[in-house]
N, C-alpha and C positions, 0 to 999 in steps of 0.2 A: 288699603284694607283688603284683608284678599274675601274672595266674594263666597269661598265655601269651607264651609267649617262642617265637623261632622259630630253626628249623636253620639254621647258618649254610652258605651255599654258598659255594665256593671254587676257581678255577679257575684251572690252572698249574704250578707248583708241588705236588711229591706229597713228600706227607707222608712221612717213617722208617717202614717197618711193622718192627711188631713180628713176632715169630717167628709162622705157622700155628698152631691150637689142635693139637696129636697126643693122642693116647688119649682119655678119658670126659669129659663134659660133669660141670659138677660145681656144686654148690650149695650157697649155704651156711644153714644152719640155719635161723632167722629168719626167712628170706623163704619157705621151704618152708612153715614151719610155718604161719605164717598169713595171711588172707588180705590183701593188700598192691595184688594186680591184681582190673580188672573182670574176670568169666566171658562176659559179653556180646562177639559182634562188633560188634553197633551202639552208635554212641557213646554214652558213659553222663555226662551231666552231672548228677545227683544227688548231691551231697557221701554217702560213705559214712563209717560209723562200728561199729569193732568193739572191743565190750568186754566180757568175760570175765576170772575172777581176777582177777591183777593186773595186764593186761595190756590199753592203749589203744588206739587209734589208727585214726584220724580222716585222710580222702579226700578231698584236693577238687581237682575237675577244671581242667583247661585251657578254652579254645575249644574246641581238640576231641576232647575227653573225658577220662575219666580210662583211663590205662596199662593194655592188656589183659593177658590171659594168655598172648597172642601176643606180644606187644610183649616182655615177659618173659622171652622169647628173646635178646634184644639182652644182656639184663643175664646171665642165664644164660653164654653166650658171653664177656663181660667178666670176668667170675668165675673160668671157666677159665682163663683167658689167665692172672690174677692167679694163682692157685692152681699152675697149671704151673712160674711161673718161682719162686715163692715155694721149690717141691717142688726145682726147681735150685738150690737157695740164691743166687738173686740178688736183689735188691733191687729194690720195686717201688713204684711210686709212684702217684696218682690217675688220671695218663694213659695211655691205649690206642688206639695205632695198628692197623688193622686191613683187612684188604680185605673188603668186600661178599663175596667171590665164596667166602669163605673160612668167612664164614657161613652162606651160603646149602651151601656144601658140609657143614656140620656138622651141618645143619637139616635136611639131608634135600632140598634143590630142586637136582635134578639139572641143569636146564637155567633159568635164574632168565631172568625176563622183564621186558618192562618196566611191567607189572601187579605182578611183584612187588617192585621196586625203589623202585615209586611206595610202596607198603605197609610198605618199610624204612624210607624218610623221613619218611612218617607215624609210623611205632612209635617215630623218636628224636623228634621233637618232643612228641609225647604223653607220651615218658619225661622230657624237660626241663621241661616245662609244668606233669605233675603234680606234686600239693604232699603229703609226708605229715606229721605231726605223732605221735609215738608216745613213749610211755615207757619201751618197749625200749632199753637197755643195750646198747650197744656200746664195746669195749675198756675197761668201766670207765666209760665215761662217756655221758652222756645229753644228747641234744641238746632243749632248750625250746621251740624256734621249729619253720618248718618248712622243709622240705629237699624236692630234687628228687632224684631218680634218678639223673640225669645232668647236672652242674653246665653242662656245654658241650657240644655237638656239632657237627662239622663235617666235611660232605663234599665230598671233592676231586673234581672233574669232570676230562676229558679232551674235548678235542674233536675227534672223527674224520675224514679227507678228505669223509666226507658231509657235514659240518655237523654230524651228531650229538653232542650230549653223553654223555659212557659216564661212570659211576662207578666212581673204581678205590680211590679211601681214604675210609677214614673215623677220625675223633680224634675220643676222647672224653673227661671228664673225671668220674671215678664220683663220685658223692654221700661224704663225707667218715662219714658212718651206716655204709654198706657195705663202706667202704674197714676203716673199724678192723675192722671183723666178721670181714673175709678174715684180715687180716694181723694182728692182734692174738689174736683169739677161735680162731680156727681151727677153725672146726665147719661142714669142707666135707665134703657126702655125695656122691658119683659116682652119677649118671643112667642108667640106661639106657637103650641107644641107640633102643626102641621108645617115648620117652617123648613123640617128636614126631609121632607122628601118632594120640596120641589126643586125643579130646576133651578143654575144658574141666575137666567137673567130673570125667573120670578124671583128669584129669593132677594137679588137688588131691587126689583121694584116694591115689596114687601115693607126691604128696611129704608127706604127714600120715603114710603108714603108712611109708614110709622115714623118716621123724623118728621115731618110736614103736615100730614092729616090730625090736626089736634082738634075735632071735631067737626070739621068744613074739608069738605073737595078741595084741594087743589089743580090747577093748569099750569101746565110746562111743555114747549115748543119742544119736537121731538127731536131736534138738531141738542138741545140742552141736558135731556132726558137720556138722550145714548153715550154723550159723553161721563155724567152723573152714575151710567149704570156701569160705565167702563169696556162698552162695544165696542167692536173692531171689526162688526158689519157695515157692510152699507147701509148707507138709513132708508134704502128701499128693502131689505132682509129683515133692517131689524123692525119694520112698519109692520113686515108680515108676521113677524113671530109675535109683535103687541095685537095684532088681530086675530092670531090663534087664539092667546093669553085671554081677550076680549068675549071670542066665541064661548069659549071652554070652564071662561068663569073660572079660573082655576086660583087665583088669590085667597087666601084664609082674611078674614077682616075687612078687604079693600075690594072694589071692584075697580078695572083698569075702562076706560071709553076712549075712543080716538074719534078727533069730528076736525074738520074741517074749517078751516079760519079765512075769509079774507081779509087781508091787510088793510088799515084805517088810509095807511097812505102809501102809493102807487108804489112798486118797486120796478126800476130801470135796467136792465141787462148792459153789457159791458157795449152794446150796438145801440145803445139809445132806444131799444122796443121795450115797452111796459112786457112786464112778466105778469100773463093774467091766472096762473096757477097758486090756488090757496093753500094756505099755511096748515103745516097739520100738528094739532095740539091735543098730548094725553090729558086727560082728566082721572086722577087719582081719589074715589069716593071711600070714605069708609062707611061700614054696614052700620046695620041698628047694632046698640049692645058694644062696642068698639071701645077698648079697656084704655083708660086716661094711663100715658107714660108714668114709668115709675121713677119717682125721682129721691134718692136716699137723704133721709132726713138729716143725719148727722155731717155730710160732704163738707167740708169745707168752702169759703166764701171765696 
């Protein structure tokens, strides 16, 4: 399967939009919990691979790279749109009409440019191109091969008295993975609205402790924690970025703590000397007020 395929462009003809997103950005399980997107803004063509428990899944890039945690946005926004009408009891299907202008409204870009619309085209093609392969379960059933993001994409141009092309639609077609996740599984959690402008690795740590903080702290060993958030620091880098993250209090919902563990039982180095250096384990708390996951009534069992 070849690993890059391109957005198709379309000009003329505007596509049916579907309704505006209204209320919270919403997400579904799965993709919060792990890690699925590069952290990097520069392109990452490195095949990734994350395994733990029982749980796969293997990353291989496009031409131009594999799917950021920007890009993620795109699918993020698809997700509500799915979860909205789903919440209306309507019936919904692989495809989503949608305007540019309507995303950049929900993303927070007050006045979208054409720096950032170059940056949208980019994110759907990196979302078509990348390849996942995983042995996550969706609606029951598991797919063997491997699957994009975004089966199809395409945007509709307009051309203005200047000559200019303006973007007014965009159609997409979700990955058939995601699709049953939304509307089968039904384990969508609501965002909050400060979740787009923080960084990278805040934004995985955000959506790992919305997966886990259902009203209690959790602890996770920070060897578990960097793999989960899909670092590719050393875990002395990424110690120090969780103790800025710690200082700066910068989590919407969650506060982050890092403390210090010794181990119940000795650990041995490859020389036979005890290792007398403590373990170090985040604590992910949620605040007072901390809004109980949404979980859609009508989902399927």
């Amino acid at each position: 399967m070849s690993t890059k395929q391109s957005v198709i462009i379309k000009q003329g003809n505007l596509f049916e939009v579907d309704s505006p997103l209204h209320g919270k950005v919403r997400g579904e399980r799965s993709v919060m919990d792990f890690p699925f997107f590069a952290l990097s803004k520069v392109a990452v063509h490195k095949p990734l691979v994350y395994e733990q428990e029982n749980v796969k899944i293997e990353i291989r890039p496009s031409a131009t790279g594999i799917a950021t945690m920007y890009d993620k946005e795109i699918i993020l926004y698809i997700a509500s749109l799915m979860a909205q009408e789903i919440s209306r009891g309507g019936e919904v299907g692989q495809d989503f009409t949608f305007t540019a202008h309507d995303f950049f409204r929900i993303t927070g870009v007050a006045r979208p440019g054409k720096r950032d619309y170059q940056r949208f085209t980019d994110a759907l093609e990196r979302l078509q191109g990348t390849q996942i392969k995983t042995n996550i379960r969706t609606g029951a059933q598991q797919d063997k091969g491997w699957f994009s993001w975004l089966a199809e994409a395409a945007a509709n141009y307009i051309t203005l008295p200047s000559g200019e092309e303006q973007m007014r639609v965009v159609k997409v077609r979700l990955c058939a993975w995601l699709y049953r996740a939304i509307e089968r599984d039904g384990h969508i959690y609501s965002y909050h609205h400060d979740y787009f402008r923080l960084g990278t690795i805040e934004r995985r740590l955000y959506e790992i402790a919305h997966c886990h903080c259902e009203g209690d702290a959790i602890e996770m060993p920070i060897e578990m924690l960097s793999a989960k958030v899909g670092s590719s620091s050393s875990l002395s880098k990424f110690k120090q970025h969780l103790k800025e993250v710690e200082s700066d209090d910068r989590l919407p919902e969650y506060a982050v703590t890092l403390k210090d563990v010794i181990p119940d039982t000795p650990r041995i180095d490859s020389r036979g000397r005890r290792i007398t250096k403590p373990d170090t384990v985040v604590v992910l708390t949620p605040r007072t007020g901390r809004s109980a996951p949404v979980l859609l009534e009508n989902a399927a069992a």
